[in-house]
N, C-alpha and C positions, 0 to 999 in steps of 0.2 A: 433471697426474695426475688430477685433480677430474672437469675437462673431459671423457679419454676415459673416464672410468667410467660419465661421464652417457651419454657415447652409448655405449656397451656395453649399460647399460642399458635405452634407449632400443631402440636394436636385439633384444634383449634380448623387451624387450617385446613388439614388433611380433610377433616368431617364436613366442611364448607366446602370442600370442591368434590367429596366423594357425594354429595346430596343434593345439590343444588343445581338447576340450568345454566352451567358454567358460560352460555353465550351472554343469559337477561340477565345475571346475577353479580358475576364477577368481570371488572374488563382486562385485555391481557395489562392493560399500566399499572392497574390495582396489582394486580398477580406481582409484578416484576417487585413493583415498591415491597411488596409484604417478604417475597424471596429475600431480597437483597437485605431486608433486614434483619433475619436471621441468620442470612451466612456471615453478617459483622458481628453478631452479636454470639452467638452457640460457639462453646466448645468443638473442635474438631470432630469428637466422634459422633455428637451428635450430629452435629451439621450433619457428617459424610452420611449415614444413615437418613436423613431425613431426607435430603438432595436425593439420592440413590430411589427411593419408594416415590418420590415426586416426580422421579423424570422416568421410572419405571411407568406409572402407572395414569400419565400425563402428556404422553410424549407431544400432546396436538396444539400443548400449550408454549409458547417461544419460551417463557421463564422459567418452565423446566427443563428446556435444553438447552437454555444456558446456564442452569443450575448443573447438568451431567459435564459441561465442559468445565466448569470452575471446578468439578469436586474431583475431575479424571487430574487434571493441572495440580489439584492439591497432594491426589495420593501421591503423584510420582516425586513431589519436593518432599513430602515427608518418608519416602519411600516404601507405601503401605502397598505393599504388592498384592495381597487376597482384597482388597479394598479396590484396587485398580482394575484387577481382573473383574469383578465384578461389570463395572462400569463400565467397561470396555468389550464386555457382555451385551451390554445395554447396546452399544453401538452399532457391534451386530449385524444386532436384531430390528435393527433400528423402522418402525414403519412406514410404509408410502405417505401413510396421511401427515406423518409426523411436521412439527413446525419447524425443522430445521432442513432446510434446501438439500439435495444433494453436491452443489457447491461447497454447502458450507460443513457437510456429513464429512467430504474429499479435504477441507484446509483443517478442519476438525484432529483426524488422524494423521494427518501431516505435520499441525504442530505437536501433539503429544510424542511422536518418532524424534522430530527434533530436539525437543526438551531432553528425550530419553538420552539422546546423542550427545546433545552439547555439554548437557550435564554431568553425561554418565552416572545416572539414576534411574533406578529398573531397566538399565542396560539390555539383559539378558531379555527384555519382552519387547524390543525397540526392533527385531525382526519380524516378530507378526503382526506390530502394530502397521508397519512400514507396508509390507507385505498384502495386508488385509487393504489398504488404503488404493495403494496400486492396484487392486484387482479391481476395485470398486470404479477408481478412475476408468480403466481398462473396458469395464462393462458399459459406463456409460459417458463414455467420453466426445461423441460426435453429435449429445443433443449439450452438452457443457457451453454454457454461455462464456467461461476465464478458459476455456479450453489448456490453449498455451503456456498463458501464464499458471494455471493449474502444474499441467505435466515437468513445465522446467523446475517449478516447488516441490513435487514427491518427487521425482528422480533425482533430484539435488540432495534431500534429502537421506533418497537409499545411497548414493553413492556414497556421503557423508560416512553411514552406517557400515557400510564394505569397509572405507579404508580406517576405522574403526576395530576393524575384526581384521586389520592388514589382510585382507581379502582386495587387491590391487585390477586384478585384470576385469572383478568385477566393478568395482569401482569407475575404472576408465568408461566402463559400459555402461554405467549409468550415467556417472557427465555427460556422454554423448549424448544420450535420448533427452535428457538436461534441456542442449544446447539447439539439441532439432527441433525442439518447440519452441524455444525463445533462448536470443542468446543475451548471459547476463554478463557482467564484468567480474564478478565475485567467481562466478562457476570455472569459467576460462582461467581468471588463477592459480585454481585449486584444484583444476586437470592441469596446467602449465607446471605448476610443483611438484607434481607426481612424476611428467612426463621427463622432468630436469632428473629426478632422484633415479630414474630410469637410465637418463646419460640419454637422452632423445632427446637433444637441443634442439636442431631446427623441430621439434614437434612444439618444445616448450615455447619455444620464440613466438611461432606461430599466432598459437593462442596469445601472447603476452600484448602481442600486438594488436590483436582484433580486439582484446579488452580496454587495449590503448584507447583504441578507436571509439566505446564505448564511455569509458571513464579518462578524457585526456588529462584531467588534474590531476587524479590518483596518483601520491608519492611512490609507492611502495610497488606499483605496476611500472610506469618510470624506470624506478632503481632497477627491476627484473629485466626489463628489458636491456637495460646498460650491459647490467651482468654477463645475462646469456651472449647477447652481442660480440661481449668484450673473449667471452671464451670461444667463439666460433672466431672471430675475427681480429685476432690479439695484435694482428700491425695495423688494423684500423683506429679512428677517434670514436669511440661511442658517444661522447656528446655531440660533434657534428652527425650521426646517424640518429640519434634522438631528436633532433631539430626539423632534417628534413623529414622525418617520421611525421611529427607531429605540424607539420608546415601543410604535407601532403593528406593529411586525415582532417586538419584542419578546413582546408578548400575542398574537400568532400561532402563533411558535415554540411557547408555552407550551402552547398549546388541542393543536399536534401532536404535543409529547411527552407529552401525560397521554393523547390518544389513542391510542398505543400499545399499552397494557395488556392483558394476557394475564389469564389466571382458571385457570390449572392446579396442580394437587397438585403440590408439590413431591417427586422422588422420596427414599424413604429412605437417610439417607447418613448418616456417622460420618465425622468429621474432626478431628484435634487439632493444635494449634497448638503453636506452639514453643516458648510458656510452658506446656503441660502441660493449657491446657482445652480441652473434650471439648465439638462441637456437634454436634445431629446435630436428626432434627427434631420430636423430644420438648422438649427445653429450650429450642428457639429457639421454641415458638409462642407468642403474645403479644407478640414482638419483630418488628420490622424487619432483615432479613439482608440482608448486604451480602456478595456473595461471587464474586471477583473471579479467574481464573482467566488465567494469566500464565507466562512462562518467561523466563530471563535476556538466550536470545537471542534473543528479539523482540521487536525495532524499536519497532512501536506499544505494542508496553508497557511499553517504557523511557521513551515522551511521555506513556501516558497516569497511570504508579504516582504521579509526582510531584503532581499532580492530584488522585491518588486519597490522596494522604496530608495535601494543602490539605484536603478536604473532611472526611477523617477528623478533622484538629484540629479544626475545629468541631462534630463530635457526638461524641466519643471519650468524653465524660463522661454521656452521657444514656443512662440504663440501656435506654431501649426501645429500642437501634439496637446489634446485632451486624457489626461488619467483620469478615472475615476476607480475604486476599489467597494463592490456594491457586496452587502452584507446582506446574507439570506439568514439568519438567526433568527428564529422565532422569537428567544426571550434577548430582545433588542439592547435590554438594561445592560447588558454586557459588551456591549459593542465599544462604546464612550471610553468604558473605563480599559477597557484590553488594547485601545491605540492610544492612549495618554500613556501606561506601562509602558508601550513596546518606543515611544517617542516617534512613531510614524509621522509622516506628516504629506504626504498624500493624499488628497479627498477622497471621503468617504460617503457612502449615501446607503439607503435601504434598498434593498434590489426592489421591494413589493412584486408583482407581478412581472416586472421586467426580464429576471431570470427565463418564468414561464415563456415568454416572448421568446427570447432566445436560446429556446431549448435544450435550456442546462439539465442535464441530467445524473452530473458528479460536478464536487468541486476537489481543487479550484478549476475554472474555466476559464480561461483567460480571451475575448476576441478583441481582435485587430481590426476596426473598421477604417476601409480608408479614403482619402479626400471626395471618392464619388458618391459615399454614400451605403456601400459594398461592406460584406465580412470579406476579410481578408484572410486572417489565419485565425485558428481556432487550437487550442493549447490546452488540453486539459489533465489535469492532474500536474506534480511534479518530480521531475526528476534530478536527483542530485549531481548526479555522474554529468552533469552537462553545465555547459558554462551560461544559466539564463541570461546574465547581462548579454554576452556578447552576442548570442541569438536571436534576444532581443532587438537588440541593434542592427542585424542584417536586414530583420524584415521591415524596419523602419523606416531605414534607408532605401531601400528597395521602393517602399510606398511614396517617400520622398522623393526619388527620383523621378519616378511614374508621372 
C-alpha cells in the first residue's frame, strides 16, 4: 500500500512540474521537501530512475540537482555502473541555465572521483570522472570565485587517482599543481611519503616540514619528521631538531597572526544576551570584544564553540574582555537546547541584525573589537590544524598591551 502511494506520488509529481508554471505553482522548498521524501522512502531502483528523469528534465530546479548528486553518490556505493554512467551523462551535458553553480558542477565531480578513489568502487571510471572535472576547472577557472581552494581539491584528488594506478611521476605532478594553488597539510604528506619511498629525503623532509608549519599538532607529521631527520642525521637528537623546529614555526605563525590586523570603526549595534546584558558599542569601549557569530547547523562551528568556550575559561573573569557567541539560526528553538547539551557556558545572544552590521557573510566569524572602539581581527571560518587557543591569546594580548 505504502509502495504504490510512493509512486502515485512520484508520478504524481513528474505531471505537476511537467504542466504547471513551475515559478506561481511550485516553490523550490516545496520541490526539496517532496524530493527528499521519496529518496527516504522508494526502493533504490525506483528512486535511481526517478531522480535520473527529474534532474534530466529539470535541471533549473536546485532539488533536481541535488537529486543527480545523491543518486550519482548512490550508484557508485552500490556499484551500478550503467546507472552512474548515465548520470554522469547528465553532468555533462550539464546547462548554463542549470541551478547548480559551476563551483559547485567542479566540487560535484571531484567528490564522486574521490569516492571512486577512496573506496575503490567504479574504480575503472574514476579517470574520466577526474579528468572531465579538470577540464571543466581548466576552462573556467579565472572567473571561479574558490578558485584555489577549488584546484588544490581536484589535483589532490587526480594525484590520489595516479598513485592509485601506481602511476608515481604522475602523481608527484599533480601534488605539485595541489600545492601551487593552496598548500594543505594532508597533500605535503602524501607527496612527502612518496618522495621518502623514492629515497628523496631532504625532498621528503621538506615538505614534512612545511606541513609542520601548517598543522604544528599533528602527531603523525611530528613522528615524520623525527624519522626522516633521524635518517639524514643519525648523530644528531631529533627531538632537540623537533623543538627548535617547532619553537621557530611557532614565532612565525605569531609575527602572521598580529599581522592581520584591521583599524576599522566598529559599526553600531545593540545585542542582549540570554542573561539579560545589553552590549552595544557605548559600554564595550575600554574593553576587548569578543564576538563570535554561529548557528546550530554549522559544521565548523560545532569544531570551533568548544575552543571557543577552552579560551573563554581562561579570561571569563577579567573584567577588560567581553565574549559574547551571537547565533544567526532562524529556527531559534534550537539554540537553548544545543548549549545546555554542549555545557557551554559562554554568553549567548541572537545576532538579529547585528551580523548584517558587521558583514558576516560565512560563519563562523569570529571579530576582535578593541578597547578604542575598532575591529581588530576578523577570523572567519575554522581551522583545525591551528592552535585557536593560543592564537587567540596573541591577539589579545597584543590588544592588551596597546
Amino acid at each position: 500500500m505504502k509502495k504504490s502511494f510512493l509512486l502515485i506520488l512520484v508520478v504524481g509529481l513528474m505531471l505537476f512540474l511537467a504542466n504547471c508554471e513551475k515559478e506561481a505553482e511550485v516553490s523550490p522548498e516545496r520541490l526539496k521537501v517532496l524530493v527528499d521524501t521519496v529518496a527516504q522512502e522508494l526502493e533504490y531502483e525506483v528512486w535511481m530512475d526517478f531522480s535520473y528523469e527529474l534532474s534530466k528534465h529539470y535541471p533549473e530546479e536546485y532539488a533536481a540537482g541535488m537529486a543527480m548528486v545523491r543518486s550519482a553518490e548512490r550508484a557508485i556505493l552500490e556499484q551500478d555502473e550503467s546507472r552512474f554512467l548515465k548520470i554522469f551523462e547528465l553532468l555533462k551535458s550539464y546547462p548554463e541555465n542549470g541551478a547548480l553553480e559551476l563551483t559547485d558542477q567542479i566540487a560535484f565531480g571531484n567528490r564522486l572521483a574521490w569516492i571512486m578513489a577512496d573506496q575503490m568502487m567504479l574504480f575503472n571510471n574514476a579517470t574520466d570522472v577526474i579528468d572531465f572535472t579538470v577540464a571543466k576547472f581548466k576552462l573556467h577557472e579565472e572567473s571561479l570565485q574558490w578558485r584555489n581552494e577549488l584546484g588544490a581539491m581536484i589535483y589532490d584528488t587526480q594525484a590520489n587517482i595516479f598513485e592509485k594506478l601506481d602511476e608515481t611521476e604522475k602523481a608527484l605532478e599533480s601534488y605539485g599543481l595541489a600545492l601551487d594553488y593552496f598548500e594543505q597539510p594532508e597533500t605535503l604528506l602524501r607527496r612527502g611519503l612518496i618522495l621518502e619511498t623514492m629515497n628523496d629525503l631532504e625532498g621528503a623532509l621538506e615538505d614534512y616540514i612545511t606541513a609542520l608549519g601548517l598543522a604544528p599538532n599533528q602527531v603523525m607529521i611530528i613522528q615524520k619528521v623525527k624519522e626522516v631527520f633521524g635518517k639524514l642525521n643519525p648523530n644528531d637528537d631529533p627531538q632537540k631538531f623537533i623543538h627548535d623546529i617547532q619553537e621557530s614555526l611557532q614565532e612565525r605563525r605569531k609575527e602572521e597572526v598580529l599581522s592581520e590586523v584591521f583599524d576599522i570603526v566598529a559599526p553600531d549595534f545593540q545585542i542582549t544576551d540570554f542573561s539579560g546584558r545589553s552590549l552595544n558599542n557605548s559600554n564595550m569601549l575600554g574593553k576587548v570584544v569578543f564576538v563570535d557569530f554561529w548557528a546550530t547547523w554549522c559544521n565548523p562551528c560545532r569544531r570551533e564553540l568548544p575552543e571557543f568556550q577552552t579560551f573563554y575559561e581562561l579570561y571569563k573573569n577579567d573584567k577588560r574582555i567581553v565574549f559574547v557567541a551571537a547565533s544567526t539560526d532562524q529556527e531559534k528553538q534550537k539554540v537553548k537546547p544545543y548549549i545546555e547539551e554542549m555545557k557551554f557556558t559562554f554568553p549567548v545572544a541572537f545576532a538579529e541584525d547585528t551580523a548584517t552590521k558587521f558583514g558576516v557573510e560565512g560563519i563562523p566569524s569570529l571579530f576582535i573589537i578593541g578597547p578604542q572602539g575598532k575591529i581588530r581581527y576578523k577570523i572567519v571560518g575554522f581551522d583545525p590544524d591551528k592552535d585557536f587557543v593560543k592564537e587567540m591569546t596573541w591577539r589579545l594580548e597584543s590588544l592588551l598591551d596597546s
